[in-house]
TIRO-2110 file (N, C-alpha, C; in Angstrom, 1 decimal):
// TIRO-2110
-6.6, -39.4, 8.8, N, 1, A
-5.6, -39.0, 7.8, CA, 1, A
-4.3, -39.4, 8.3, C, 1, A
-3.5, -40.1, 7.5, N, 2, A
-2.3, -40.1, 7.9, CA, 2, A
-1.7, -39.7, 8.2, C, 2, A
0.0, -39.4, 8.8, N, 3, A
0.8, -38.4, 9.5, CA, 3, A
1.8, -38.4, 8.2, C, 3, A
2.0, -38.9, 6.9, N, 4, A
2.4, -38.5, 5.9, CA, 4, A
1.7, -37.4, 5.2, C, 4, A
0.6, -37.5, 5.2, N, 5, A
-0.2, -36.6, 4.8, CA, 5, A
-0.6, -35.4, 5.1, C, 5, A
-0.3, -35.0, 6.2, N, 6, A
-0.6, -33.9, 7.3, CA, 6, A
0.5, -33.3, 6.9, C, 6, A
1.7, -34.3, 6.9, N, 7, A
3.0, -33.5, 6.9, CA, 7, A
2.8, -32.5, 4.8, C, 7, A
2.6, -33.7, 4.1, N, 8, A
3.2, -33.2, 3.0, CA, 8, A
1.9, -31.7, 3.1, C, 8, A
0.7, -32.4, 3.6, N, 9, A
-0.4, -30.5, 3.4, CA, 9, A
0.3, -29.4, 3.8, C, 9, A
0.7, -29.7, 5.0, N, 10, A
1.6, -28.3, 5.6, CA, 10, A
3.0, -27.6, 4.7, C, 10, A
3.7, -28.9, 4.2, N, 11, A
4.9, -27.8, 4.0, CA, 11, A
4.1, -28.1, 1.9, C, 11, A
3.2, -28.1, 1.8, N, 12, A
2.7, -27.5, 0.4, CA, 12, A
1.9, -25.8, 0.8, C, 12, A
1.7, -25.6, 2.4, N, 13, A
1.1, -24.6, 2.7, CA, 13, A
2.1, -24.3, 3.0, C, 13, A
3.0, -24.3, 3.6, N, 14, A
4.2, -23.3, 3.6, CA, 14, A
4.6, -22.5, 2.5, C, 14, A
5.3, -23.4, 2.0, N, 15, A
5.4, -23.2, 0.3, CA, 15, A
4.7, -22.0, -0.4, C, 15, A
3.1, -22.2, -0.3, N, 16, A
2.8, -21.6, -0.9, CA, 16, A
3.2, -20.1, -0.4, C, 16, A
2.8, -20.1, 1.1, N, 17, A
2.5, -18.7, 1.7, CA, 17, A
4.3, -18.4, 1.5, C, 17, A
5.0, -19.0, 1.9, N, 18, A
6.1, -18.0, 1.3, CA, 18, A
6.6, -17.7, -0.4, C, 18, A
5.7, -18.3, -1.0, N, 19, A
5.7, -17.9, -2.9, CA, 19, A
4.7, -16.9, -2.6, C, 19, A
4.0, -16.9, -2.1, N, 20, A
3.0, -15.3, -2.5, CA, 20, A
3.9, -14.3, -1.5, C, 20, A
4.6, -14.3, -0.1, N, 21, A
4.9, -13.0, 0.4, CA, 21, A
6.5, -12.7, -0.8, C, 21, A
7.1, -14.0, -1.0, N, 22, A
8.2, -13.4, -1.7, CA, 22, A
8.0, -12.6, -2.9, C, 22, A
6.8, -13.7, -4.1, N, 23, A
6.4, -12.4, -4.6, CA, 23, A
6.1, -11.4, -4.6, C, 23, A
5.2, -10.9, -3.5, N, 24, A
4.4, -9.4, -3.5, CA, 24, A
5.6, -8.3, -3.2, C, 24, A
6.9, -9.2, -2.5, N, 25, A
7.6, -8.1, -1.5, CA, 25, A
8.6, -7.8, -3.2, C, 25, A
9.1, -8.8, -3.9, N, 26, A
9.9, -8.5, -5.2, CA, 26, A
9.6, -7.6, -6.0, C, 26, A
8.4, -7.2, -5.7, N, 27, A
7.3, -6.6, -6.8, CA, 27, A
7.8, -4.6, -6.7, C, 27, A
8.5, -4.3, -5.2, N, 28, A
7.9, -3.2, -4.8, CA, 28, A
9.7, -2.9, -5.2, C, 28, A
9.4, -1.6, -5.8, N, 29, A
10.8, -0.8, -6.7, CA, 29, A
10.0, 0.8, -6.1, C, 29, A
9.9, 1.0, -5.3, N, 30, A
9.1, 2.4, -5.4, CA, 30, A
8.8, 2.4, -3.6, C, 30, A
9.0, 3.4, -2.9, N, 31, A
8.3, 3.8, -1.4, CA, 31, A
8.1, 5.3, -1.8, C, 31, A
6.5, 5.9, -1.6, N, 32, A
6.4, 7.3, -1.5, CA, 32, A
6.0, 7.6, -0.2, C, 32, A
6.2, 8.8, 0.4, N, 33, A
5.8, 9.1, 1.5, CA, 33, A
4.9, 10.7, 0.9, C, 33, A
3.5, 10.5, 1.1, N, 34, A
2.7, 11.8, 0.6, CA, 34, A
1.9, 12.3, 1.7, C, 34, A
1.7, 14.3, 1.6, N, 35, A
1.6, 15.0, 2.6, CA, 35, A
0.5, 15.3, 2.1, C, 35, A
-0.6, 15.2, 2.9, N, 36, A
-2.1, 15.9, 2.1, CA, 36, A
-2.2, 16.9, 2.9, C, 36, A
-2.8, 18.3, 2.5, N, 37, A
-3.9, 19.0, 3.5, CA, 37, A
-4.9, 19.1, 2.7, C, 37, A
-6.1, 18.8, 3.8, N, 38, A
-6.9, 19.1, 3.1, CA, 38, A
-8.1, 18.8, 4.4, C, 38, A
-9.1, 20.4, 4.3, N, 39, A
-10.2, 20.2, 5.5, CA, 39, A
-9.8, 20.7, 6.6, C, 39, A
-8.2, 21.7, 6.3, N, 40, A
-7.9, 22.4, 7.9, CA, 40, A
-6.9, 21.0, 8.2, C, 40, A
-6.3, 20.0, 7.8, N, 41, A
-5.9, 18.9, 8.5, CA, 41, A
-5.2, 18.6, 7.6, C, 41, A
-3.5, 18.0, 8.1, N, 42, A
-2.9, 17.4, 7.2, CA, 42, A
-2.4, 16.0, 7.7, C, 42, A
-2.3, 14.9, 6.6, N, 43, A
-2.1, 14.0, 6.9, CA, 43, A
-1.3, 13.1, 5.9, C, 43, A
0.2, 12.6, 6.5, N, 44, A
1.5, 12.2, 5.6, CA, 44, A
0.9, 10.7, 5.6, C, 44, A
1.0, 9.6, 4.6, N, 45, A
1.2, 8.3, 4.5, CA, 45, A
1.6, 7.6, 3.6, C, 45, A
2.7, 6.6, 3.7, N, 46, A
3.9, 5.9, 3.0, CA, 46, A
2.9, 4.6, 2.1, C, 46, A
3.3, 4.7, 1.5, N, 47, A
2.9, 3.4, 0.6, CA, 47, A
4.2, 3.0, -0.8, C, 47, A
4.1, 1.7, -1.0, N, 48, A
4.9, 1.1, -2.0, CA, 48, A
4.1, 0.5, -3.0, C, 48, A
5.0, 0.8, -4.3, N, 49, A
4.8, 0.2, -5.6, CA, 49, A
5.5, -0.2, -6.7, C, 49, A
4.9, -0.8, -7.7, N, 50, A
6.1, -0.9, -8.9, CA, 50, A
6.6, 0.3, -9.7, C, 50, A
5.2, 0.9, -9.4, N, 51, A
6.0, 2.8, -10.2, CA, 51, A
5.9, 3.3, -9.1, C, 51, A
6.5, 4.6, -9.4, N, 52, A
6.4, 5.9, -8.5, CA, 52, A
4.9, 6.3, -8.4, C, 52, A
4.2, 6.5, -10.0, N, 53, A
2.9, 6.7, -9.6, CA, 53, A
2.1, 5.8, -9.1, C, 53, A
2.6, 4.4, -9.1, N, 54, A
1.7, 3.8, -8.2, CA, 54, A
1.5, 4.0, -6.8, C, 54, A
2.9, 4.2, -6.4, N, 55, A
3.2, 4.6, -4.8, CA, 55, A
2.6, 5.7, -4.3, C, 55, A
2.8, 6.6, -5.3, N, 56, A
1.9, 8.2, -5.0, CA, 56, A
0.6, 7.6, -4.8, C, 56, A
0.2, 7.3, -5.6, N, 57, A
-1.5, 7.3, -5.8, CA, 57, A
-2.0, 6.3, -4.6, C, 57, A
-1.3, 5.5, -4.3, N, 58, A
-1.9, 5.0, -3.2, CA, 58, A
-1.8, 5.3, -1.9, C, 58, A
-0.5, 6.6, -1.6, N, 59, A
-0.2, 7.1, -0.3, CA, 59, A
-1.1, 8.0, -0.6, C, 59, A
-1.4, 8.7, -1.6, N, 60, A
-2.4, 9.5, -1.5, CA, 60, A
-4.0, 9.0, -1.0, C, 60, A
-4.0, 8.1, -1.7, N, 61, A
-5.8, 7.8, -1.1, CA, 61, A
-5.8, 6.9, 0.6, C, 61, A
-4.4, 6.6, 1.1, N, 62, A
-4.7, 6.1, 2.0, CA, 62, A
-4.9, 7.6, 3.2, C, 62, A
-3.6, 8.3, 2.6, N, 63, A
-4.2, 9.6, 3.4, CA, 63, A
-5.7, 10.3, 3.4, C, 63, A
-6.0, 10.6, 2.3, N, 64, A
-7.8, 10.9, 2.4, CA, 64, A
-8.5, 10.1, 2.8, C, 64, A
-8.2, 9.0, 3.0, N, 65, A
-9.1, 8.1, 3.8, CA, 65, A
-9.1, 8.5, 5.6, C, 65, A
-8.2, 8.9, 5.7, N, 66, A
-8.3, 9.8, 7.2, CA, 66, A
-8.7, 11.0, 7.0, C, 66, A
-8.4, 11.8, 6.2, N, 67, A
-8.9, 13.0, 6.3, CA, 67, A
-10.4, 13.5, 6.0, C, 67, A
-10.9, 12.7, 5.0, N, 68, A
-12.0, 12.9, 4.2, CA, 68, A
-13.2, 12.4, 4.7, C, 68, A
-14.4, 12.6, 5.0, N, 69, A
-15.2, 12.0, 5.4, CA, 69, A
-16.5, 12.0, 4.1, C, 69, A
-16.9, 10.9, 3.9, N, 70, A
-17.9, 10.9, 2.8, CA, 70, A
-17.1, 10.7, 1.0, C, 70, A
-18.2, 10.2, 0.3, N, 71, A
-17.4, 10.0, -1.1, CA, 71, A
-17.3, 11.4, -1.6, C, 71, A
-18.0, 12.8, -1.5, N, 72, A
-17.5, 13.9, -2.1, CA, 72, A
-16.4, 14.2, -1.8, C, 72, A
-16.0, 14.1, -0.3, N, 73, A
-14.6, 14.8, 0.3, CA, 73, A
-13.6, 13.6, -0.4, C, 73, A
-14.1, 12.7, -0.6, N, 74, A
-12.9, 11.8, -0.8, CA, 74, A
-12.4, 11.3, -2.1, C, 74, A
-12.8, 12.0, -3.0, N, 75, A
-13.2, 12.2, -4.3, CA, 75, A
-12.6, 13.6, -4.8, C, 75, A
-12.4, 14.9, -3.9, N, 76, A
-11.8, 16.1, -4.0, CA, 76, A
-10.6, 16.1, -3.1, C, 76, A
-10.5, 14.9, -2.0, N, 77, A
-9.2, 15.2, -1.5, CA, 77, A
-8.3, 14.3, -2.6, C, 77, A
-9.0, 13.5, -3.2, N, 78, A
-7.9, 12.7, -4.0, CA, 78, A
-7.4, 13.8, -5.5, C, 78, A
-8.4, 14.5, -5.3, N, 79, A
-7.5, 15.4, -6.4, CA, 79, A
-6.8, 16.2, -6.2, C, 79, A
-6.7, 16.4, -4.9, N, 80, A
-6.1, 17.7, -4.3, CA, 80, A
-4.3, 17.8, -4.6, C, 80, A
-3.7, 18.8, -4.8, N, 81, A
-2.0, 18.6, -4.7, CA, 81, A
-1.6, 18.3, -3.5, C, 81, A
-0.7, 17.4, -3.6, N, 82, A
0.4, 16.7, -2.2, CA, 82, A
1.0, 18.4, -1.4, C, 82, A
1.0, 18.4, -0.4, N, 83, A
1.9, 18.9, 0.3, CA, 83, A
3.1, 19.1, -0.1, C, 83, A
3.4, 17.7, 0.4, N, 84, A
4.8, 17.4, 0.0, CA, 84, A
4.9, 15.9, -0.4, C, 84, A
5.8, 15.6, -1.6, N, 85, A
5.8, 14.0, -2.1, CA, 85, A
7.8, 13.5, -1.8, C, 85, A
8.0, 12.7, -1.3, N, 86, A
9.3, 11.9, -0.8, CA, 86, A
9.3, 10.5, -1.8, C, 86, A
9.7, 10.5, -2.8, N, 87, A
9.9, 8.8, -3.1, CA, 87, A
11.5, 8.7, -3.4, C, 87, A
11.1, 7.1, -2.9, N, 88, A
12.5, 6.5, -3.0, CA, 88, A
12.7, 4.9, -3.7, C, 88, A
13.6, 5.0, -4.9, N, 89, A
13.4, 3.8, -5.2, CA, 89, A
14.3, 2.7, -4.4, C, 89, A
14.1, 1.6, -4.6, N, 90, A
14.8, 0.4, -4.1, CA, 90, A
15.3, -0.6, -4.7, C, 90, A
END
């Protein structure tokens, strides 16, 4: 392969990989920080989104994903009420 050709693959891969991180990062209007107990155990985790409830809902299942063991517990901790909920838009 040529050394024209190496060059133009790479900065078309550049390119790209910085159009998808710029997109994803422009995307996020929303940081929640959510408090679960649940199981005797509580467990806070941040997540971002384009809504608030997107933010929520996903700080929330990342936390039952530590707390919960099995799809029942993880299934009733996702319905469980926050602790405590922190969002912040940006």
């Amino acid at each position: 392969m040529k050394t024209g050709a190496k060059i133009a693959i790479l900065l078309v891969s550049f390119l790209f990989v910085g159009f998808v991180i710029f997109g994803s990062m422009t995307r996020v209007q929303v940081e929640c920080e959510v408090c679960i107990e649940f199981g005797g155990r509580t467990d806070c985790r941040r997540a971002a989104g384009v809504t608030e409830d997107e933010a929520r809902r996903t700080a929330q299942t990342m936390a039952c994903g530590i707390l919960a063991a099995g799809m029942d517990q993880t299934i009733a901790c996702g319905r469980a009420i926050p602790k405590s909920i922190q969002c912040t838009a940006n």
